[in-house]
C-alpha positions as CSV (number, residue, x, y, z in Angstrom):
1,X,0.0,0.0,0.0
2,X,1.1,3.8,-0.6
3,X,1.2,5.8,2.1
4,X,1.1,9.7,1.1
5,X,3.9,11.5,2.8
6,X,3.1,15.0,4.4
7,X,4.8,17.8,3.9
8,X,6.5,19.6,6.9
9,X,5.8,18.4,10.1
10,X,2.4,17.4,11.9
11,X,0.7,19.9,13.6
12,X,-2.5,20.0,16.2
13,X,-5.3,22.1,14.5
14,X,-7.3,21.5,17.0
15,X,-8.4,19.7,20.2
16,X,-10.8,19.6,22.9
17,X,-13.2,17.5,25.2
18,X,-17.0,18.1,24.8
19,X,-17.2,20.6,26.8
20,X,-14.3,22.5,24.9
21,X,-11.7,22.2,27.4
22,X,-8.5,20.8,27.1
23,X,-8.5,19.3,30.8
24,X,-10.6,16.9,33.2
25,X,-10.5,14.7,36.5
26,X,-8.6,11.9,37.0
27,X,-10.2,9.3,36.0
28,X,-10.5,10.5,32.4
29,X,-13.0,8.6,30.2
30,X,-13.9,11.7,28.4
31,X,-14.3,12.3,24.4
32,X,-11.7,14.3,23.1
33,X,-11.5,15.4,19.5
34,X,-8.3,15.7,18.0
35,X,-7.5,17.2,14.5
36,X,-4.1,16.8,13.0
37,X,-2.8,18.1,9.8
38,X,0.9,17.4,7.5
39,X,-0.3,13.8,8.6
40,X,0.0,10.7,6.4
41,X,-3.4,9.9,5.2
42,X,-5.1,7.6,7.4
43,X,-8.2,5.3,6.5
44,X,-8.5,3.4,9.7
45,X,-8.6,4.2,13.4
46,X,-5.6,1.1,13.3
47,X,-3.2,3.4,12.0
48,X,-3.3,5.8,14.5
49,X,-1.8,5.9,17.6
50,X,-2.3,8.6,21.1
51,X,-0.2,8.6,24.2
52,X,-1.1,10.7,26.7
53,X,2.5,10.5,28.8
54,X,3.2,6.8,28.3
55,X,-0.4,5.8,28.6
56,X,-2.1,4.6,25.3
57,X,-5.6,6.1,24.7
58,X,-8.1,4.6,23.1
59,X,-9.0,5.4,19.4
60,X,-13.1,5.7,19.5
61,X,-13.5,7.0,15.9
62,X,-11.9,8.4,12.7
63,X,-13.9,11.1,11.4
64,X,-12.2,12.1,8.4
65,X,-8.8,11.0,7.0
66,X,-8.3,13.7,3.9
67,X,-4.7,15.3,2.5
68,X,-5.8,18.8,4.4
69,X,-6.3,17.2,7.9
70,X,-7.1,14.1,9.9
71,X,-9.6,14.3,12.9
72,X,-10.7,11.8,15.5
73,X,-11.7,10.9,18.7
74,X,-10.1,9.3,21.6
75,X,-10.6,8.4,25.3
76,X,-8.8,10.0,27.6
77,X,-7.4,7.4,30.2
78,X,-7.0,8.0,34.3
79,X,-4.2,9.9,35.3
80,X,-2.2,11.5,38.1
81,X,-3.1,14.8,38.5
82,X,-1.1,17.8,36.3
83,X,-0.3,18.3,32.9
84,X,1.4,15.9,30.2
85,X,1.9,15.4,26.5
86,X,-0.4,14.1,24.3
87,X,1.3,12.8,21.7
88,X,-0.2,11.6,18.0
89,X,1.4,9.6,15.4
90,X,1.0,7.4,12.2
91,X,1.5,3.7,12.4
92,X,3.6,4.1,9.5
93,X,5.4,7.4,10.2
94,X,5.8,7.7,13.9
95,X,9.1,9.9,13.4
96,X,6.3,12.8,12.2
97,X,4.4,13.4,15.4
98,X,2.3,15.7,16.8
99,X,2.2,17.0,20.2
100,X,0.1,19.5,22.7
101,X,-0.7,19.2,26.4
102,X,-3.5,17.6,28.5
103,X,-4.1,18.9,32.0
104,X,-6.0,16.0,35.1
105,X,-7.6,18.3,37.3
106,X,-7.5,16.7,40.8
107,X,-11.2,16.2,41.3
108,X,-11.2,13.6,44.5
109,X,-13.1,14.9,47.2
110,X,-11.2,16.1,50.6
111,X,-11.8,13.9,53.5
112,X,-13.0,16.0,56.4
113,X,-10.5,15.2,59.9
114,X,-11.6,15.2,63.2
115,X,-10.5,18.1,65.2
C-alpha cells in the first residue's frame, strides 16, 4: 500500500473535550477530539496511535482521514493529577508526530478530619 507522505511536520489544529476544554479529572474517560494536519493519510482508526504521557488512549472513531487534515476521537485514560503530553502519530510514520498538552484536574473529594 502507498502511504502519502506529508509535507513539513504534523501539527495540532485542534483539540478539545466536549465541553471545549482541554483538561478533566482523573479518572479520564472523556471524548476528546483531535485534529491533525501534514499527517500521512489515514483510512483506519488502526493506524493511529495517542499517548497521553506513556499511557495509550483509546481510538473511538476516525472522522475524516483527507490530505488537508485528519480528525478523530479518543478516550482519555486516568491519570495522576497535572499536565502531560499528548502525543499523535502514524502507524507508518511515527518519526512525524504531533504533540500539545492535557491537564488532570485533581477532582477527589477532601476527606474532612476530626478536630
Amino acid at each position: 500500500s502507498v502511504v502519502a507522505a506529508p509535507v513539513g511536520t504534523a501539527v495540532i489544529e485542534e483539540a478539545y473535550t466536549d465541553d471545549r476544554s482541554l483538561s478533566c479529572g482523573l479518572s479520564g474517560n472523556v471524548r476528546l477530539t483531535i485534529v491533525v494536519s501534514n499527517f500521512p493519510l489515514v483510512y483506519s482508526k488502526a493506524s493511529l496511535t495517542v499517548k497521553f504521557g506513556d499511557t495509550s488512549a483509546k481510538v473511538l472513531r476516525l472522522l475524516e482521514g483527507s490530505s488537508s487534515g485528519t480528525r478523530f476521537t479518543v478516550l482519555v485514560p486516568p491519570s495522576s493529577p497535572g499536565v502531560v503530553d499528548v502525543t499523535v502519530a502514524h502507524a507508518s510514520d511515527a518519526s512525524n508526530a504531533a504533540t500539545f498538552e492535557f491537564t488532570y484536574i485533581d477532582d477527589r473529594i477532601p476527606q474532612a478530619s476530626a478536630f
